[in-house]
N, C-alpha and C positions, 0 to 999 in steps of 0.2 A: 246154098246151092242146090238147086232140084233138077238133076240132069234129065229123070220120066218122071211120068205125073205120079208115078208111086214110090217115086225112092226121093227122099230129103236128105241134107247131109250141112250139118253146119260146126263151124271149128271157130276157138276161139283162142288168145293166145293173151299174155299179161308181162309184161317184166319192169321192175322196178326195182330201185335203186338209193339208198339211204344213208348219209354221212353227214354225221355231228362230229364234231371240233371238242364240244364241253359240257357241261352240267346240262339237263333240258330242266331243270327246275330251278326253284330259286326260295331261299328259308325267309319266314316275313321277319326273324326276329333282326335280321341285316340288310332288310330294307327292299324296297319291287325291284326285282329282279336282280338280286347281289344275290350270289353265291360266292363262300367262302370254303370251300373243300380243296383241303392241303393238296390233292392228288388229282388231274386229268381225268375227266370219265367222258372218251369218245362214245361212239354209237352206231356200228355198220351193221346192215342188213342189205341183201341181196336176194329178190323172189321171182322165181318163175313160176308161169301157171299155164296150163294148157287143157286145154278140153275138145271132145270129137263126141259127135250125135250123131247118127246115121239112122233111121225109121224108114221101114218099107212098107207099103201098103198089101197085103195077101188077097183083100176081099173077106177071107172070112178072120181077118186079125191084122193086127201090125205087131212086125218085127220090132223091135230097137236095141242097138246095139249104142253102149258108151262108153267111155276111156275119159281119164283125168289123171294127169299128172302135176304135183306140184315139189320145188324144191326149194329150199331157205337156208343160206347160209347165214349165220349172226355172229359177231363179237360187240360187247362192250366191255366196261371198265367203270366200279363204282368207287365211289371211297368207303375205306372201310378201318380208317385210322381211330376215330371212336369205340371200335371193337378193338380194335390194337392196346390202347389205354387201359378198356378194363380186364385186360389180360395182363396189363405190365408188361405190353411190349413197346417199347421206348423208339418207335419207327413210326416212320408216314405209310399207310399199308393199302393197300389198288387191291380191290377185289377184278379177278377177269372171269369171263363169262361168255362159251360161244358152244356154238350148236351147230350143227351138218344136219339138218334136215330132207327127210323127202318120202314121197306117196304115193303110190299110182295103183287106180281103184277101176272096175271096169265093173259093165253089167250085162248081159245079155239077155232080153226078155221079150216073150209073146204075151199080148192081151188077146182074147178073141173079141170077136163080132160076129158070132154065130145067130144064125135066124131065129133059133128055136128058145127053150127055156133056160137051157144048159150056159153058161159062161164063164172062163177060166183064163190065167194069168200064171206064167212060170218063168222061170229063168235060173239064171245064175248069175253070182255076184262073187268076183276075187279083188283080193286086195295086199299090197305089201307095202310096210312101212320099216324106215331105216331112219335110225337118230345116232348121234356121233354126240354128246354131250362133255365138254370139259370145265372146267374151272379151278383157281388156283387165288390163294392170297398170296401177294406178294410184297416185298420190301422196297418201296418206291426212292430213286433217287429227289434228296431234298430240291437240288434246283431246277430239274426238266421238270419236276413233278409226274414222270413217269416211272413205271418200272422200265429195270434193265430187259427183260422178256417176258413173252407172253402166257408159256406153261409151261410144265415138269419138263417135257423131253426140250424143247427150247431152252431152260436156264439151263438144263444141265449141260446139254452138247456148246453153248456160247462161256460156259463156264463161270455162272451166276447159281451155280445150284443153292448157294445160302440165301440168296434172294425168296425163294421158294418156301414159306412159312407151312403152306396147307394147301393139297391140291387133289385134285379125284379126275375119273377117268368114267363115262359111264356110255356103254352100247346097246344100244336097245333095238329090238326086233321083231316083229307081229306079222302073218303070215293069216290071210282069212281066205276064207273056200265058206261059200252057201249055197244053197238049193233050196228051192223055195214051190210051192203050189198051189194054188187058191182056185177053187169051184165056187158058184156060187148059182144054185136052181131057184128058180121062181114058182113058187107054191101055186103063188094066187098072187090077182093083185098090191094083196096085204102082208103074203105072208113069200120070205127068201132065205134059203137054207142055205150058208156057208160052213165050206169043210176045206181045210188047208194044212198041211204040212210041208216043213221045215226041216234043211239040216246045216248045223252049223260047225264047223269047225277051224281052230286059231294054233298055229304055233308060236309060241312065243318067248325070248329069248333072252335073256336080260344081265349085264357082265358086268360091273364096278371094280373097279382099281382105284386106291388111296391111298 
């Protein structure tokens, strides 16, 4: 969209959508495409994505301004009765696996287009990232071939907490802030002097529960 001849603006958007029923592989020693894994291993994921670009023309530079969001939710479920075995645990065992995902990154920056010899580029660039990570081995019923629930606070409030073999909890959090500058003089035809600093900094956060 270019509402004047110096300002452009264009937006993009994404969502998709992902469900498996069962195995996506298949072992060759049981033949093309037979899978024999005691336990369901569904497959959801769910992604959004969005982005915005806006550039204005100054004459002596353009602005740009940009934003991107993205966010992912996932669960699957693998087998993991093999591992069960060489533990001597005498069960059908569903490893579960899901993530809360999400990021939104922006940047704000001038290029110039100065007449003279002089040329430079600045901006700023933030960013925040949130992840919600869980997982849990659990005790699969022999004949649905699933488990009773899906993680620790679910078996235990549905009242399967023996179901619950091995499970963790993990929060994760990154917080970025930059400042950026870049000159760049032209000597001579041959010769261009760059000088640029930088400043960065990250907070970041990181929680596990097991």
């Amino acid at each position: 969209w270019q509402p004047t001849d110096a300002l452009n603006i264009e937006f993009s958007g994404l969502h998709q959508k992902s469900e498996v029923d069962d195995s996506q592989y298949f072992e060759f020693d049981e033949g093309e495409y037979n899978n024999v894994s005691p336990t369901a291993e569904p497959f959801e994921a769910e992604i959004d994505l969005f982005s915005l670009l806006a550039a204005y023309d100054l004459s002596a530079g353009t602005v740009t301004a940009t934003a991107s969001y993205m966010e992912r939710d996932m669960f699957l479920s693998r087998d993991s009765t093999p591992t069960a075995i060489r533990f001597g645990i005498p069960a059908l065992l569903a490893y579960h696996q899901s993530q809360d995902y999400s990021i939104f990154s922006s940047e704000l920056r001038f290029a110039s287009d100065f007449s003279g010899p002089v040329q430079l580029v600045t901006g700023l660039f933030y960013a925040d990232q949130e992840s919600d990570s869980q997982n849990a081995a659990l005790v699969a019923d022999p004949d649905s071939m699933v488990a009773p629930c899906d993680f620790h606070a679910d078996c235990v409030s549905s009242g399967n907490a023996e179901a619950d073999i091995n499970s963790a909890n993990n929060v994760n959090t990154i917080e970025q802030l930059a400042a950026f500058l870049e000159t760049n003089i032209e000597l001579s035809p041959y010769w261009t002097a760059t000088l640029g600093v930088r400043y960065y900094e990250a907070d970041i956060e990181d929680r596990q529960v097991t």
